[in-house]
N, C-alpha and C positions, 0 to 999 in steps of 0.2 A: 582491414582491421579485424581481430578477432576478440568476439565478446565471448564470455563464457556466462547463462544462465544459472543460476545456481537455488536449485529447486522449483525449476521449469515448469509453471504450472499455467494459468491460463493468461495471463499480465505477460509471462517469458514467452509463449510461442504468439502473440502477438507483437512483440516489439520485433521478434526473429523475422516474422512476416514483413515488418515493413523493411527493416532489412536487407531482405531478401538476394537484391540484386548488387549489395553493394557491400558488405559487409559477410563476416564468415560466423553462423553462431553456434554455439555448441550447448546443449541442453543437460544440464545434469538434476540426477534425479536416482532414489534409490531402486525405483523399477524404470526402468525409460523405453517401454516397448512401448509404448502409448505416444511418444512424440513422433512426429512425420517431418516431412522434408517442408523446407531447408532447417530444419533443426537437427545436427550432428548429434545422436543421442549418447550419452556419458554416465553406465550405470556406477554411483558412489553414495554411499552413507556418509553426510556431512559430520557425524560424529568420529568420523574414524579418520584420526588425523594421520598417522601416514599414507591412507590411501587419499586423503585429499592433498597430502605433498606431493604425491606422485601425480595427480591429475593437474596439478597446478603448475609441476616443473615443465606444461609444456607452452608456458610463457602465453599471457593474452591481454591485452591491450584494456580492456574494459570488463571488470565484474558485477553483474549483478544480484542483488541476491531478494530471492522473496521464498520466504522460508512457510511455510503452514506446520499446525500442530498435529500430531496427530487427536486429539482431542480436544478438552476443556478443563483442564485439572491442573490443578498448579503444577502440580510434576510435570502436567505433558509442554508447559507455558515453558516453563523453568530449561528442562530439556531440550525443546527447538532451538529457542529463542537464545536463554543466553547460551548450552552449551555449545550449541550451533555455531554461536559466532564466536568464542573462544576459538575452539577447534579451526575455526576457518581463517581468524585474527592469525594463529600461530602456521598454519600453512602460507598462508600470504606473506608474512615477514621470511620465512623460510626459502624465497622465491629469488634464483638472482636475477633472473629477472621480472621484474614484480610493476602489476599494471598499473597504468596511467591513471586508471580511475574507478576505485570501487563504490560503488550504492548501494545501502542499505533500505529495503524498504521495511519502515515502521506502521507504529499506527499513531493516530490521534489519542488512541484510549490513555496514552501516557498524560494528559491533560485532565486526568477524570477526577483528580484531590487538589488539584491545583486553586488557588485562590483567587477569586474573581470570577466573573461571566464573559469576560473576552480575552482570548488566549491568541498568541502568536510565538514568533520561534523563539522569542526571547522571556517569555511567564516560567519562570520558577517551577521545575515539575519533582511531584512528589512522593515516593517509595511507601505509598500505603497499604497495596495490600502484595502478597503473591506476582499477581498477576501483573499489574504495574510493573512492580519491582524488574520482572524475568525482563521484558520489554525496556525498561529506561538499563539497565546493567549491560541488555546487550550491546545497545548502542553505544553504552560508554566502552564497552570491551573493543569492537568492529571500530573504533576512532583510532584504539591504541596501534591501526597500522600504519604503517611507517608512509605510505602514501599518498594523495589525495581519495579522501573520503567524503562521501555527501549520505546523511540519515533525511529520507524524503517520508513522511508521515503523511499516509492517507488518513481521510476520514470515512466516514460510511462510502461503500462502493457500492453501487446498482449498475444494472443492464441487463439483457436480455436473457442472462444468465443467471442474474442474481436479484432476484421478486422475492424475496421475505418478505420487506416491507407492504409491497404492491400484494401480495397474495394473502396478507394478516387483512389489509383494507376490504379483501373480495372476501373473505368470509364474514366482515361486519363489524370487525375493530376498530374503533377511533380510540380517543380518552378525552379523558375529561382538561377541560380551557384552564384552570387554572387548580395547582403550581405550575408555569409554564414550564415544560419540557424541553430544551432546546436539541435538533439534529443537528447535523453538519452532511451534506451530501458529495459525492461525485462520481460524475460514469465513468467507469471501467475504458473508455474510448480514451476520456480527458487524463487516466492514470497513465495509462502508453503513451502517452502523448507528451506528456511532463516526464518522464524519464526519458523521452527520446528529444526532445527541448533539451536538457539540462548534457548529456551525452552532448548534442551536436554544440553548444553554448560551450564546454569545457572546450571542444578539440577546437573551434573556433576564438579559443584566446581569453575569452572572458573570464573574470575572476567572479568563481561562482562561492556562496557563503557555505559552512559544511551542516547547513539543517535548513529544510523546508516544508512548508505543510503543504499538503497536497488536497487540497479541496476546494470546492466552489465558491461562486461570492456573494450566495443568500442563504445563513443561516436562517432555520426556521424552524417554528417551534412543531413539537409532534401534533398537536391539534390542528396546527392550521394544513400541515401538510398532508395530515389522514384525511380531512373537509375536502381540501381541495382533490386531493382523488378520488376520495367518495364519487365527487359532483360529477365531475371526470366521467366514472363509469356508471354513474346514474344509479346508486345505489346506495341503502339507510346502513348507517352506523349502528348497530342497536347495541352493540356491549364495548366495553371497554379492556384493552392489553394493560397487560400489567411493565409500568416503567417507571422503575424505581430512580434511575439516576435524570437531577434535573436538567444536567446538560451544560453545554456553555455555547458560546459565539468562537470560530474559528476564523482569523485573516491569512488570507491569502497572498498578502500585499508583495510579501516577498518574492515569490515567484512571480508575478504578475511583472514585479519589476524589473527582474531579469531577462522581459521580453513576452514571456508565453503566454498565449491567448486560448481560454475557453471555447471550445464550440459548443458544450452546453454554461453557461453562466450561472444558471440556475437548476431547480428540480422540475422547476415547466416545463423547461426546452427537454431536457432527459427523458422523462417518463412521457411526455404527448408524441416523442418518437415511438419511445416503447410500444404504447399502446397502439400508436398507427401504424404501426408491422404489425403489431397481432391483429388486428381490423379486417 
């Protein structure tokens, strides 16, 4: 089978890695010196739609797509994101032959105007500001292919890699217990993991639904989870971060139900790895 990665970044040459032996993957990206084997590297600018017709007419079985900004600006949201997947919507239908299964990976932030404290695939999401907006258009853009599509929304990712949170904690950051603040977590392990589920669940027959959130199954609020790393690395909170949005509860019920199982369930199991490799 041939997957084609489509802005190859670190979630693509991990799924490529597991892979490896069984599967053929090809990395695209607009510099792609930086990918290694077994990633076929495929240097293209997703915005340039006849060069992604051309990269696309060589027919592949399964696309995924995980696109980054170059920035933080509406323009640069707007640009990835939706024009990203126009461009990519309109070379895919272009395709004759066109793959069995395209994923878009999103984010939970499309949940962030949304009404209520507990959200799942089916709460009402709302175009309130830029940023939102770029994020919920593209995925309704990336649906309009004529194929089997699946939009999987991560929520906060962490790992070995990705210590914002963990290194906000180590210079002294908590906040304050109440208005509670609600996260949403998941390792970067459990992301590979649930596109590579959801991949092996399609070619194996199952009727998968075309939206999933992709996160853990203990919401928790930012104090208690700054506390509990504090305690963790035996170290005082003495100021507080600035978090303006109070958050919500995210279920995961969906995927869960499709089969796929956590190997961290929570932000304990994650980060007491994290930290006992750096020990």
């Amino acid at each position: 089978m041939k997957i084609l990665l489509v802005g190859c970044g670190d979630i693509g040459a991990r799924v490529a890695a597991y892979f490896e032996d069984t599967h053929c993957c090809f990395g695209l990206r607009r510099d792609a010196s930086s990918l290694e084997s077994p990633i076929i590297p495929i240097e293209a600018d997703v915005l340039n739609k006849d060069l992604m017709i051309s990269v696309l007419s060589e027919s592949f079985d399964v696309v995924i797509i995980t696109l980054t900004p170059d920035g933080f600006t509406e323009s640069d949201y707007k640009k990835t994101y939706l024009e990203g997947a126009t461009t990519i919507k309109a070379a895919l239908n272009s395709m004759a032959n066109k793959p069995k299964l395209v994923i878009w990976v999103s984010s939970s932030r499309v949940y962030r105007y949304s009404n209520g404290r507990h959200h799942d695939e089916k709460t009402p999401i709302v175009k309130a500001d830029a940023y939102v907006s770029a994020l919920i258009e593209a995925e309704e853009e990336i649906k309009k292919f004529s194929g089997k599509t699946i939009v999987l929304r991560f929520s906060g990712i962490y790992g070995t890699e990705r210590l914002r949170l963990l290194d906000s904690v180590r210079a002294g950051y908590g906040c304050e217990q109440f208005p509670e603040r609600w996260t949403n977590r998941i390792h970067i392990d459990d992301c590979v993991r649930a596109l590579i589920h959801l991949i092996n669940k399609y070619f194996g027959g199952f009727e998968l639904d075309d939206t999933y959130i992709g996160t853990d199954s203990l919401p928790v609020t930012q104090y208690e989870l700054r506390a509990w790393l504090a305690n963790r690395l035996n170290i005082e909170l003495n100021k507080n971060a600035k978090i303006g949005n109070i958050g919500y509860k995210l279920s995961n019920k969906r995927l869960l139900n499709s089969g796929f199982k956590l190997n961290f369930p929570s932000y304990q199991e994650g980060y007491d790895m994290i930290l006992e490799q750096e020990s």
